[in-house]
N, C-alpha and C positions, 0 to 999 in steps of 0.2 A: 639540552637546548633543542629547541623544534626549528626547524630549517624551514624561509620561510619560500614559496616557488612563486613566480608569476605564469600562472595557467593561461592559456589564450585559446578557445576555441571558439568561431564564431554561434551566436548563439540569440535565438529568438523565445520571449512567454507568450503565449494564444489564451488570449482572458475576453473577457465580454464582461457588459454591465449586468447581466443577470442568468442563474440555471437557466438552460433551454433556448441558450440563443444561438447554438450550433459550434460552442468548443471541440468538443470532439471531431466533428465531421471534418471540422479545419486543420485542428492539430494531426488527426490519423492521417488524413489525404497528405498535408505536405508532407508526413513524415515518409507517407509512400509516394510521395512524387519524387522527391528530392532521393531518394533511394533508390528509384529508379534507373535516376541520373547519375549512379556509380557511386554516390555519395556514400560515407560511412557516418550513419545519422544517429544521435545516442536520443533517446527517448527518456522524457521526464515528466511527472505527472505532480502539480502542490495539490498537497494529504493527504488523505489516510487513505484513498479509493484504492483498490485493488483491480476493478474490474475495467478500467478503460486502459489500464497499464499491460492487461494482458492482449487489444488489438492495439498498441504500440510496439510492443516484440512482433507482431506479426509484419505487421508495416515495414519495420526495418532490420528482423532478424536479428535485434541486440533486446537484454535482458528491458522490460520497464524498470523504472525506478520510478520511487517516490521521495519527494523531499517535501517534508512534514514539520513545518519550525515549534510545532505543538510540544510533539512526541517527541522528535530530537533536539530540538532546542535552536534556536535562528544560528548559533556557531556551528553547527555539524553542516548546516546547509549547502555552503558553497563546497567542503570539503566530498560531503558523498555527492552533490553532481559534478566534483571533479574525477572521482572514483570512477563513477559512470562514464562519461564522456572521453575520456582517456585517447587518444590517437583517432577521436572522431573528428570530422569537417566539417560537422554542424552540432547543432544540438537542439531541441526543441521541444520546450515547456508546456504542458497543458497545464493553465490554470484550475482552479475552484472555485465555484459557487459566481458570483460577480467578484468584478477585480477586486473590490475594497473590502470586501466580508473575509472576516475571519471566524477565529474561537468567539463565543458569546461572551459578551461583558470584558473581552480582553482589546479592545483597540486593534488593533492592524496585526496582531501575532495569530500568524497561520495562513494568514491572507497571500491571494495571488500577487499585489502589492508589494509585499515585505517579501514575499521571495525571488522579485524582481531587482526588488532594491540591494538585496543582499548578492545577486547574482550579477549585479551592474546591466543588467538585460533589457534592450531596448521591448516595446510589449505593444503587440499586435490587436486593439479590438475587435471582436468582432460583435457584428451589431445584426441583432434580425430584426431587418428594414420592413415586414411585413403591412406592418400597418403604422406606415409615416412616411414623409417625405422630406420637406424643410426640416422638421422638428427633429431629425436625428443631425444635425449642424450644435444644436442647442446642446443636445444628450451628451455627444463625443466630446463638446468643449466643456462642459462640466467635467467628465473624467480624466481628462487633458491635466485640468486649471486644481484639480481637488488637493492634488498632492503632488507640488512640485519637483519632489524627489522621484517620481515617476516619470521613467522618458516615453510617452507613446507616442510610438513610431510611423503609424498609420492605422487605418483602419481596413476590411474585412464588412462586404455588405452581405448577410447572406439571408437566403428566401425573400428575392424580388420578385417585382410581379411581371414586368413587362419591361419592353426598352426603353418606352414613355419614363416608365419607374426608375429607370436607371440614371436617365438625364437629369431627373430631378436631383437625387440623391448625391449624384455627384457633380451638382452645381452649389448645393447647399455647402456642401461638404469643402468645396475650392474655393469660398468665399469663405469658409471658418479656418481655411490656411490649413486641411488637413489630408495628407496624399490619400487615395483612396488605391491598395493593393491588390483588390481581387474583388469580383461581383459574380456571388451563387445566385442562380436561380434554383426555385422550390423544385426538388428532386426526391421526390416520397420512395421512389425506388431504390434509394442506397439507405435510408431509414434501415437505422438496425435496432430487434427488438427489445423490449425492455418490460419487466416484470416491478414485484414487489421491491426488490432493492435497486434497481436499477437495472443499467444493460443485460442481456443473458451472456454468457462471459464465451471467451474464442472454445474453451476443451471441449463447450455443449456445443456447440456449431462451429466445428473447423472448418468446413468445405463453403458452405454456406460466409463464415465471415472473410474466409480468402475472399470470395466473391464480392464482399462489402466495401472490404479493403481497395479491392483491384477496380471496384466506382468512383471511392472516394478520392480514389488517387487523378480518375479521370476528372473530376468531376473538377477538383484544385488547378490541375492542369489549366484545362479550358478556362476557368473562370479566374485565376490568380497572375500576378505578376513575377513569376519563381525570383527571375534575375534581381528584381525590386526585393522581394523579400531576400533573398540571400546578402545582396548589397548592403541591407539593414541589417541584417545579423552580423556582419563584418564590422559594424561602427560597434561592436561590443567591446571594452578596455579590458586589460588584461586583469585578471583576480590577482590577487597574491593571498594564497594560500596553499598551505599541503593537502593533498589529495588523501583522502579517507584510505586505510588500510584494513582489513579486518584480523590480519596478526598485530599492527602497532596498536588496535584498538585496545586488542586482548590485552595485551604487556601492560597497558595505561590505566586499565579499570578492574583491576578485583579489588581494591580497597575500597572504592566507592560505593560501597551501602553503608547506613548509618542507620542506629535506632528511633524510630520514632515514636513519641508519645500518646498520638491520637489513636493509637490502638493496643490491646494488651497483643504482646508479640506470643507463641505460640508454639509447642512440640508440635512434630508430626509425627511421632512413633519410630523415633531413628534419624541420627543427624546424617545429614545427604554430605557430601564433601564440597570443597571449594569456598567454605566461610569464611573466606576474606584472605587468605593464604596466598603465596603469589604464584602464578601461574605455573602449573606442570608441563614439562614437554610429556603428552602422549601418542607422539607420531610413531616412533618406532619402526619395527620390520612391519610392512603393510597387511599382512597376516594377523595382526594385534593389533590395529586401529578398532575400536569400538564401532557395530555398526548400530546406526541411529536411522530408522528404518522412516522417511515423511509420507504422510499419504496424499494421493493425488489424483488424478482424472478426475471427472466432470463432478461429484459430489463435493470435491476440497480442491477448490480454484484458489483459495486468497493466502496468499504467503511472500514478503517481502526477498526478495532477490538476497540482501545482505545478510538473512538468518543462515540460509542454506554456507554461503561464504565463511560465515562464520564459525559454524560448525564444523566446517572442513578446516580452518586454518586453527583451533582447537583441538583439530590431532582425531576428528571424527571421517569415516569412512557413509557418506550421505549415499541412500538408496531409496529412490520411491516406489512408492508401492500403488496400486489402484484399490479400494476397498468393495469398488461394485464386481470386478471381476475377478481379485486373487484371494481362492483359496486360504493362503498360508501367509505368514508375515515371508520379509524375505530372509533366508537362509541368515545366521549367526546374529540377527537383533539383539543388541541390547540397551537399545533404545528407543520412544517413539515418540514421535511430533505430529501431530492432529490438528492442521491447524482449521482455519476458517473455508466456506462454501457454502453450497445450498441441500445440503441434505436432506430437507423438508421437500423438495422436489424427486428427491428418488427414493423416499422411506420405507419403500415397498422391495427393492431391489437390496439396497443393503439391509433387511429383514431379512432377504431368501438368500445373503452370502452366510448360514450359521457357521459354517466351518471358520471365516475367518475371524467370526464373532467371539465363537470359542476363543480363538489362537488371542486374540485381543485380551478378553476376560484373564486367562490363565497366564498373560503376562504379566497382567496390572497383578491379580492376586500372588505370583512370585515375589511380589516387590519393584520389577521392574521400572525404570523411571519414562513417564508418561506427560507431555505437553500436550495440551490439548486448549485450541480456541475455540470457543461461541459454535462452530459444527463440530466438532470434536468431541464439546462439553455435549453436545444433542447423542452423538454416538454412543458414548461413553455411557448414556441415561441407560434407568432398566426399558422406556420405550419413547416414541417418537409420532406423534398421532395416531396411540394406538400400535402402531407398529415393534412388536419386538429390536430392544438396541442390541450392547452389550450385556449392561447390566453390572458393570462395575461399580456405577453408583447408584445409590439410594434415591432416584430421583427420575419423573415422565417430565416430557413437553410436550407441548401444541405450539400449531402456529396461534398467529395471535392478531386483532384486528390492528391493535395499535406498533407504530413503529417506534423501537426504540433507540434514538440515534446521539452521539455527541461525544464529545471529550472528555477525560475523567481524565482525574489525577489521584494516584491509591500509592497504597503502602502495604507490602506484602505482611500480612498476618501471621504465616505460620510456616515454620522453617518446609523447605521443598527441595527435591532437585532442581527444582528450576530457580530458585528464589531464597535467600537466606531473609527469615524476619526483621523486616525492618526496612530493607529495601524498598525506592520509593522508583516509582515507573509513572511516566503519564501514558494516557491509552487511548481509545477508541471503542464505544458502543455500537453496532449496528445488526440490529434483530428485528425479526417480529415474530418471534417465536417466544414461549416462557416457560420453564422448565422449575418443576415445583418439588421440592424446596429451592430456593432461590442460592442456599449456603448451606453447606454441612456443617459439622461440629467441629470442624478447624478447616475455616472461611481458609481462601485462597486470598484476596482483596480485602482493604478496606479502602472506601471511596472516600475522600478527603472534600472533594470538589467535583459536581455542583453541589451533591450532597451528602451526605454522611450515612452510610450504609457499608455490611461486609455483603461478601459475595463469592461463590466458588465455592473448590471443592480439593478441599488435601487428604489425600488419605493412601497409607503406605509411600510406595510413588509417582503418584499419581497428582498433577497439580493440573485443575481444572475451571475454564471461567468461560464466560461471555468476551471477557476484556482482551480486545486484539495491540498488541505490544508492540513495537519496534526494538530490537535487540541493539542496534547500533545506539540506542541511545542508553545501554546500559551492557554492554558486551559480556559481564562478568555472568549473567545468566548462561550464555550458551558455553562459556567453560566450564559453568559448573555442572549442566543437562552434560556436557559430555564426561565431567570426570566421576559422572552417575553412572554413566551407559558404560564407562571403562571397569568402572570397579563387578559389572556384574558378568565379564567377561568370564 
């Protein structure tokens, strides 16, 4: 029987009606203003983005999280930003995309919307007043009026033009019955940069996004109403729910994969352990914890906070590594997690690390057990625009004009350390990069949804893709990556 908790921490979503009306700027600034303030602020981003969750940690010193109702499913929701939040005195949701978009062709699932409504969260717009005056009265009460399950709580004007601008705006606005919490003016100097997938992430510019950080917080300050916003994150009702565990997860899910038909399921030359068995204690004397070596610094930024968690309450001894600067894996690996980044930016650097290109290769060729995302699967290639990778697989990439981005639903193909055939994952696309052959001869993936395609790369231990996963929506992978990494101790 699951005990059920009533969670109560006060708690604000920052959504806007469309990309590019200055969520970020709003959400990171309060989150460093109100941090400022002694607060202990938990930081939360709706989907799959990786890279604005990494200047949310900076803001307030606690891990980002992402809550994804895609990937994890609308019931994990409140539980992992209860997980997150834990002893905080605020909390504070960056939306996606405009409030009411979500997954394509899915209605309100995934949307800032539904993770409002799942989170009982009053939800803050923000609106770039740029070019309008009266007519953002009209706007706001549209998104107001769309979905009465949504409570919005006020609005957020930001990129005004003048004080003339101002009066306007929030005459419209106190005649549409709507408070108005804070008024940005255009500030091109806290602008932070952004490339082919979006922002450039905190590991490329630490110094530099402290500096970004420490405007935007001015910038909230001066222009927002904290006490007003905090007052409104208080009228948030209590959840009732249990707070996400990544041991109770463990305990809950190894029987959950099943076989499915839309793909022939698949050897990978050696059955990997943890096919559906129930969980092993491999904690032990600390000496014998399995080390599970992830790589990191500025080439491999994108990795969910609750993988790392999970791995360690799995009985794994988690160590990162840098791949642009170390040499050697680290000391006793026997395991390794590759996840997502921009390696097509330093192709040239992890070319000229070959020593640890080596140590990489001759692990995968041991049999070693190898996760590897979307930059990972680029490492892993024999090269990278030309540039020398590993060379573990049979396969180049280039960057690429087209971007290729969106949600997939798949069904693992072929038995792995990471994945027993049959298991079914939903994911996340986002590249523009293309690496040819697109699947080896025992495919990692099969896409199910939007279309029907395999994809990846299994071979020995090595389970390789594009497709970036959330583990907490299926935990039994990361016991099974670690009861790989344990058996080759």
């Amino acid at each position: 029987m699951v005990t059920s908790y009533r969670f109560d921490v006060p708690r604000l979503v920052i959504a806007a009606p469309s990309s590019g009306s200055g969520k970020t700027t709003v959400a990171t600034g309060l989150m460093a203003a109100f941090s400022e303030r002694g607060l202990a602020v938990s930081p939360h981003k709706a989907g799959p983005d990786y890279i604005d969750p990494g200047y949310h940690a900076l803001a307030t010193g606690r891990p980002g999280r992402n809550l994804d109702a895609f990937m994890c499913g609308p019931e994990l929701v409140a539980p992992l930003f209860a997980h997150g939040a834990a002893g905080c005195d605020l909390a504070v949701v960056e939306g996606v995309m405009g409030l009411y978009d979500g997954a394509a062709g899915r209605g309100e699932l995934a949307s800032t919307a539904q993770v409002a409504k799942l989170l009982r969260a009053p939800v803050v717009l923000v609106v770039d007043a740029s070019s309008q005056s009266r007519s953002v009265a009209a706007l706001v009460h549209g998104f107001a009026s769309f979905d009465p399950q949504v409570r919005l709580g006020g609005v957020i004007l930001n990129k005004v033009g003048s004080d003339r601008h101002e009066v306007m705006l929030r005459e419209a606005l106190e005649e549409a019955g709507m408070p108005v919490l804070g008024v940005l003016r255009r500030a091109p100097q806290v602008a932070t940069p952004s490339r082919h997938l979006g922002l450039v992430p905190v590991a490329e510019r630490h110094t530099d996004a402290l500096a970004s950080v420490s405007a935007l917080a001015a910038q909230v300050r001066a222009g927002c109403d904290l006490d007003a916003l905090m007052a409104l994150a208080r009228t948030a009702p209590p959840l009732d729910c249990e707070a996400w565990s990544p041991a109770a997860a463990l305990t809950r899910s190894w029987s959950h994969t099943s076989a499915s038909p839309a793909f022939e399921a698949r050897g990978a030359g050696g059955s990997a352990p943890g096919n559906g068995a129930a969980p092993a204690d491999l904690g032990g004397a600390p000496g014998r914890r399995p080390v599970v070596a992830v790589a990191g610094g500025p080439a491999f930024t994108f990795s969910y906070a609750e993988h790392t968690e999970l791995l360690t309450a799995a009985g794994a001894e988690v160590v990162t590594f840098d791949p642009l600067r170390d040499e050697a894996l680290p000391d006793g690996t026997t395991g390794l997690v590759i996840g997502g980044g921009f390696p097509e930016m330093y192709a040239p650097e992890l070319s000229a690390n070959e020593p640890l290109r080596a140590a990489v290769a001759a692990f995968a060729a041991a049999g070693g057990p190898v996760a590897a995302e979307c930059a990972g699967l680029l490492y892993l290639g024999r090269s990278l625009d030309g540039k020398p990778m590993c060379g573990v697989l049979d396969a180049d990439a280039r960057m690429s004009e087209r971007l290729t981005l969106g949600y997939r639903e798949a069904v693992a193909v072929s038995d792995s350390a990471l994945a027993q055939a049959g298991t079914r994952l939903r994911g996340h696309e986002f590249h523009r990069t293309v690496i040819e052959p697109g699947a080896g001869a025992a495919p990692a993936w099969g896409f199910t949804h939007p279309e029907r395609r395999v994809e990846g790369f299994v071979q020995q231990g090595v389970h390789a893709s594009y497709l970036h996963t959330h583990w907490a929506a299926e935990p039994s992978v990361a016991r099974r990556f670690t009861e790989a990494a344990a058996a080759r101790r």
